[in-house]
C-alpha positions in Angstrom: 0.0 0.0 0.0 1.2 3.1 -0.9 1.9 5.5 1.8 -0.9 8.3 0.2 -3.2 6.2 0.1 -2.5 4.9 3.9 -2.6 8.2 4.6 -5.6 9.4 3.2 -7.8 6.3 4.1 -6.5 6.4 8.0 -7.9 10.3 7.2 -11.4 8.7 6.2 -11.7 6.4 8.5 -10.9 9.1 11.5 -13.8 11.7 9.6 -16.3 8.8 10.2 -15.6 8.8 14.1 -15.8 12.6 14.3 -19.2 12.2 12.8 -20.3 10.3 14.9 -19.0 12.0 18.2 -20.2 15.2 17.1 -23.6 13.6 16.3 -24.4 13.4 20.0 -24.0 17.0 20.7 -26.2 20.3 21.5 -28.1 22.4 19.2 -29.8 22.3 15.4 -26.7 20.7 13.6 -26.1 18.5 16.6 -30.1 16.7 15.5 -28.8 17.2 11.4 -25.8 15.1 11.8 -27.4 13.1 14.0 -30.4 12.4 11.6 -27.8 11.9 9.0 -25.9 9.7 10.6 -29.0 6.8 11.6 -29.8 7.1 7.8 -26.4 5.5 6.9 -26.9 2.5 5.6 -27.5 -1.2 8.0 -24.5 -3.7 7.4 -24.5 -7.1 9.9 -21.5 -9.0 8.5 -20.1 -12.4 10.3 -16.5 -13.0 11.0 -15.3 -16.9 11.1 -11.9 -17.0 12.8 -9.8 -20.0 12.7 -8.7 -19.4 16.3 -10.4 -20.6 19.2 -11.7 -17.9 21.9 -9.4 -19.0 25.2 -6.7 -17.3 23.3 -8.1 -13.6 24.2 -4.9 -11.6 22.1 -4.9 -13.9 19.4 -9.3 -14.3 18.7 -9.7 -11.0 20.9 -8.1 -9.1 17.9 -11.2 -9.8 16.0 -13.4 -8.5 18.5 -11.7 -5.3 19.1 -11.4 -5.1 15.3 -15.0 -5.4 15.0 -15.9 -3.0 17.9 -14.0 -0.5 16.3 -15.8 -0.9 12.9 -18.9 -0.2 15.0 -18.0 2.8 16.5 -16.3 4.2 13.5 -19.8 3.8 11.9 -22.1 5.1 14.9 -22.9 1.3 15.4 -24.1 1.1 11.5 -21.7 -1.6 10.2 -21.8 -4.5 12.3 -19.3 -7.5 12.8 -20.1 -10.5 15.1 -17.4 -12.5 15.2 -17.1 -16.4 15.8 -14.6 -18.7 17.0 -13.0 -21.2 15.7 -15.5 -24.0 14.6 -18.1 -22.7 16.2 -19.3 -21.6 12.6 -16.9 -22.5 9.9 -13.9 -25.4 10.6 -10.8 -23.6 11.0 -9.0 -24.6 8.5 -11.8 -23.7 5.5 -12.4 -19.9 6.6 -10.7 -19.1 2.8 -13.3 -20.9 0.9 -16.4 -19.9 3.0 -14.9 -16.3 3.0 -14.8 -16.7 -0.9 -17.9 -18.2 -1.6 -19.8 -15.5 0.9 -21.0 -18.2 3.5 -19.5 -15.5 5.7 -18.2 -12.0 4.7 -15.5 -12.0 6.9 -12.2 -14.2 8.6 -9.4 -14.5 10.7 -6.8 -16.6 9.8 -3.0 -17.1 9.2 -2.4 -17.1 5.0 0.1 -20.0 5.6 -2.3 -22.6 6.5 -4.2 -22.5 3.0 0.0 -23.0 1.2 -2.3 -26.4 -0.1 -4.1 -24.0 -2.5 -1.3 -21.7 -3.3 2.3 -21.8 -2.2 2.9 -18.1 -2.1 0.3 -17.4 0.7 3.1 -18.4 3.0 4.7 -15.0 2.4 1.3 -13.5 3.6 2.1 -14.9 7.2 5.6 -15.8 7.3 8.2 -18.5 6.0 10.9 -20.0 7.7 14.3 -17.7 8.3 11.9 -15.1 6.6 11.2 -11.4 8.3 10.6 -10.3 11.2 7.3 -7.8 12.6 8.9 -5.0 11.6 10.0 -6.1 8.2 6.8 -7.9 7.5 5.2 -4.5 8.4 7.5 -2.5 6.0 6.9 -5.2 3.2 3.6 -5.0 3.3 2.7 -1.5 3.8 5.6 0.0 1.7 7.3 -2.6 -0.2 4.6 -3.6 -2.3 3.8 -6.7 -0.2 0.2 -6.2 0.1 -0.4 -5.6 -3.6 1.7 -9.0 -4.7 -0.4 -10.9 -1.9 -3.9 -9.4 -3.1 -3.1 -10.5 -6.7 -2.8 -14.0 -5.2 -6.0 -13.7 -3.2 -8.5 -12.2 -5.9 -8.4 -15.7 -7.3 -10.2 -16.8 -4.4 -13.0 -13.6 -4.5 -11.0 -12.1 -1.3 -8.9 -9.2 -0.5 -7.1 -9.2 2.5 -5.9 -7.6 5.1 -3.2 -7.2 7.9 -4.4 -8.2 10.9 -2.0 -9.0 14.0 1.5 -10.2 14.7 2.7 -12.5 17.3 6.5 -11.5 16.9 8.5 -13.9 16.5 8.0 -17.3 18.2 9.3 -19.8 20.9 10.7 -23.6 18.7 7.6 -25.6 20.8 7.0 -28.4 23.3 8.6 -31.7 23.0 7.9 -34.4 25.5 11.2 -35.6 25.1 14.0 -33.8 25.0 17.0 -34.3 21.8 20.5 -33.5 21.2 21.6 -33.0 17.8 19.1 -34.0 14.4 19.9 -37.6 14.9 17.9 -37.6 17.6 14.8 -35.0 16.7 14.4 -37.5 13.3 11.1 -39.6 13.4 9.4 -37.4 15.6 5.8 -36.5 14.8 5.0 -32.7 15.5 2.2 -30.5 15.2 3.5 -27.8 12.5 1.8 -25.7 9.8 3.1 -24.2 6.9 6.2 -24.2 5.4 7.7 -25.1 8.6 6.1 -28.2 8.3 7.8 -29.1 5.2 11.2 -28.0 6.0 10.4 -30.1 9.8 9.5 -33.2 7.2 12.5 -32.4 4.9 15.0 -33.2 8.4 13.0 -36.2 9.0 10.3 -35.2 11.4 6.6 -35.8 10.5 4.5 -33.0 10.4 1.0 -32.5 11.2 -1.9 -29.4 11.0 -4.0 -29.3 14.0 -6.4 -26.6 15.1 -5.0 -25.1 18.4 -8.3 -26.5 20.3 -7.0 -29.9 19.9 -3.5 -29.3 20.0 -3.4 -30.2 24.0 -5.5 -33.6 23.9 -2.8 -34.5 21.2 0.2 -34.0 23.0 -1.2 -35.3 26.6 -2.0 -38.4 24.8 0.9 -39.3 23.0 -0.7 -38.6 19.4 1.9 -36.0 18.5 5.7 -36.2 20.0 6.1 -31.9 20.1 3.7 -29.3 19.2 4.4 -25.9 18.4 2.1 -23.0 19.0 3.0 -19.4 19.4 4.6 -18.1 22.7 4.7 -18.3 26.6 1.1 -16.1 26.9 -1.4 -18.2 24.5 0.8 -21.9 25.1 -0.1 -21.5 28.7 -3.7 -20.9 28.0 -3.7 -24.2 26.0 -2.0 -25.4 29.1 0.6 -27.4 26.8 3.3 -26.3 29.8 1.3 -28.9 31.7 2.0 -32.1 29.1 5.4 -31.3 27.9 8.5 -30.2 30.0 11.1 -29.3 27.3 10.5 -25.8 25.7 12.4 -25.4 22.5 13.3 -21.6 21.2 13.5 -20.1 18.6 11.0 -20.4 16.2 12.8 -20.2 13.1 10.0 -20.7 11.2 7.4 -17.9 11.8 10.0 -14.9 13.0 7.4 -12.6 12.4 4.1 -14.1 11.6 1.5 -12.0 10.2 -2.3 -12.2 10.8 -4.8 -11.6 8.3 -8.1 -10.4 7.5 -10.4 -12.1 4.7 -13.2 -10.4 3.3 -15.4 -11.3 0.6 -14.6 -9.2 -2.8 -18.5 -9.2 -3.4 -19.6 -7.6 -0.3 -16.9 -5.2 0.6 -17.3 -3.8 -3.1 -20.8 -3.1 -1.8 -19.9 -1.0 1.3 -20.1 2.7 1.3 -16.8 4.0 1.2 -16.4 5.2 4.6 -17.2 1.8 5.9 -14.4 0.8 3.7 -12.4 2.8 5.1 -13.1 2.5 8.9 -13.0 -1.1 8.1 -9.0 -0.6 6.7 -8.5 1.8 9.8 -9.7 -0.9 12.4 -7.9 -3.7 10.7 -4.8 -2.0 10.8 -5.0 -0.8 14.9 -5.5 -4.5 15.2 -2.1 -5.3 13.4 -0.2 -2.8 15.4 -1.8 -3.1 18.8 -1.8 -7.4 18.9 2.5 -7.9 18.6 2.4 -4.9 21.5 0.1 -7.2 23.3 2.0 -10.0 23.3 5.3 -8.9 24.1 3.2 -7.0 27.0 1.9 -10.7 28.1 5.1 -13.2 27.3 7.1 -11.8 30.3 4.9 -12.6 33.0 3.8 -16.1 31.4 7.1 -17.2 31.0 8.0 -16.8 34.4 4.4 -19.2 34.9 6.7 -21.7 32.6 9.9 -21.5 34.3 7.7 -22.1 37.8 6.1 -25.2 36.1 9.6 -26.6 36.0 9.8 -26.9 32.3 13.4 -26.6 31.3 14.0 -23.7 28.0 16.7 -25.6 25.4 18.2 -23.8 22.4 17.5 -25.2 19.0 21.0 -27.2 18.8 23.2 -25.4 16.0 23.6 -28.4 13.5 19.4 -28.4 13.5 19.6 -24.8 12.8 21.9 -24.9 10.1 19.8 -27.6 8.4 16.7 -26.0 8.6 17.6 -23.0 7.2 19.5 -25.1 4.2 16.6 -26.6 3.8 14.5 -24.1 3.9 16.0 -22.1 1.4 16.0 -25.6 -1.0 12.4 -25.5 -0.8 11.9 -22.4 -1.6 13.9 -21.9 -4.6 12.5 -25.4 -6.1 9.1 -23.7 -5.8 10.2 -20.5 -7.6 11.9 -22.8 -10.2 8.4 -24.5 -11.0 6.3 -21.9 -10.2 6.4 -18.3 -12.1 3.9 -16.5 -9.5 5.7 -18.1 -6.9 9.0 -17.0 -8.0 7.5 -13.4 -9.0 6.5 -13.3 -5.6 9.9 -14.5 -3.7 12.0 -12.9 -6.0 10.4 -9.3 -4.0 10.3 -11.0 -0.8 14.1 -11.7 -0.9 15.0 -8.8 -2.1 13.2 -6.4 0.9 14.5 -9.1 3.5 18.1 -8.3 2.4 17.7 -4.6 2.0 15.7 -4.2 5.5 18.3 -6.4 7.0 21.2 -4.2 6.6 19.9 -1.7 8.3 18.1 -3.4 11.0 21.6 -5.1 11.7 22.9 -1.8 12.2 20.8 0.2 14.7 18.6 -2.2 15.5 20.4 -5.6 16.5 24.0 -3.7 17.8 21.4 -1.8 20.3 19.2 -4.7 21.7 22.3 -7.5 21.5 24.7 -5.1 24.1 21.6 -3.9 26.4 19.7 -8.1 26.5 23.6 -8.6 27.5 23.9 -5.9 29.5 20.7 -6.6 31.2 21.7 -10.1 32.2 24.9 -9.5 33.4 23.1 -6.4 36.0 
């Protein structure tokens, strides 16, 4: 998205609110904007999330998203949101969003790589960007249009939704050594993580987060990843697996996204449009600040639980990341759109780096040290 256009929508979507706080004022203009305002025009939308509703920063986005959208249209434009299952599986909230069973979704791009490879870089990939570069990319380096391109195949557009930041390596009930050892181990892991996981001999496996804890307490799954200390320990996975693997090399800055149907938002009055952008983007910024607000505290809940924190050890790093890369440049090889669309990706993750490495990483590497050692 160009930065303009940001501009003047975020300028749209701020005009709508003053209407409607200046709608409950005093006087004879006070009752003409009022009067104008409960002649906009009635929109109920549903929103299908793929998240289940314990995770209140993760499937509370989509509420306050959707409260927002209210208030931006004096309560006008209306989104009830549901959670995960409760009205579309989690894992088919593209099609249904498509098809306009429900307007609306919440979901992560890279679980839906089965219809299209490239969604990956809607989310994340493996040794790919992190929040702020995801950000950037999207906003500024022509990420969003590349990803939209993708998604008007499917009759949605999308959105940016939430971050998590980048993400602990998971729970293993058992711990390993070197990849020898992690080899034959079946794990709960979307995306491309998944494949790289299957490419060092580990099978992987997509389960909705609701069942990820009745899969690892019964000895189904081996490891399970999810997201971070705040929303694991909500899934109470601390409590059936004692070895807590970091980092998570595969979603270092793992967007969220919005669906919406093309059909329906083309028939929105352009100030819902607009408040609809606004509130999907105050959801993106405000859910990573939420979680590195909540992680602290709920690692310390981790560490109490005696489950022991273990470094990814270096020669499964390396091998991830070779791998990783392999499977990425195969797919550009075969795939034109795919390469189109990597070909940008690599090119902003090397540009941002360079200057996130300089001001960025010398700052936080001395003062984490420095912190430690105090």
């Amino acid at each position: 998205m160009k930065r303009r256009k940001f501009i003047r929508t975020t300028a749209l979507g701020a005009a709508s609110g003053a209407l409607v706080v200046s709608g409950c004022g005093e006087g004879p203009g006070a009752r003409r904007r009022t009067e104008g305002t409960s002649q906009r025009k009635q929109v109920q939308w549903r929103l299908a999330s793929s998240f289940p509703g314990a995770l209140d920063i993760l499937y509370g986005a989509a509420k306050t998203m959707a409260e927002r959208v209210s208030t931006l249209t004096g309560g006008n434009f209306e989104i009830k949101t549901y959670q995960g299952g409760e009205l579309v599986p989690p894992l088919e909230v593209l099609e249904a969003t498509g098809r306009g069973s429900v307007e609306m979704a919440q979901t992560a791009s890279y679980y839906f790589i089965g219809k299209n490879p490239a969604f990956a870089f809607d989310c994340t990939v493996p040794f790919g960007l992190t929040v702020r570069q995801q950000n950037a990319w999207m906003y500024y380096g022509g990420g969003l249009e590349l990803m939209r391109e993708l998604f008007a195949d499917f009759n949605v557009i999308n959105f940016p939704g939430g971050n998590t930041g980048a993400q602990m390596g998971g729970w293993f009930r058992e711990p390993f050594a070197n990849l020898s050892e992690l080899k034959g181990r079946k794990m709960r892991i979307p995306g491309l993580g998944g494949k790289v996981m299957e490419a060092l001999g580990v099978t992987a496996q997509v389960i909705p987060g609701s069942e990820v804890y009745i899969a690892l307490e019964r000895g189904a799954i081996d490891a399970a990843e999810w997201v971070g200390p705040y929303d694991d320990v909500k899934l109470g996975l601390h409590q059936v697996a004692k070895n807590y693997y970091y980092p998570g090399w595969w979603e270092p800055g793992p967007m969220l996204s919005y669906y919406v149907n093309r059909d329906a938002y083309e028939k929105l009055p352009a100030e819902y449009k607009a408040a609809l952008e606004v509130a999907c983007a105050e959801s993106n910024v405000k859910m990573v600040a939420a979680y590195d607000a909540g992680n602290a505290g709920a690692l310390k809940t981790v560490r109490d639980a005696g489950v022991v924190l273990r470094p990814f050890p270096d020669d499964v790093m390396r091998a991830a990341r070779q791998a990783a890369t392999q499977i990425m440049e195969d797919q550009a090889a075969a795939d034109p759109v795919y390469a189109k669309v990597y070909a940008a990706f690599k090119m902003w993750r090397d540009e941002s780096a360079e200057w996130l490495s300089l001001a960025e990483d010398s700052y936080t590497r001395f003062m984490f040290a420095e912190e430690k050692r105090s």
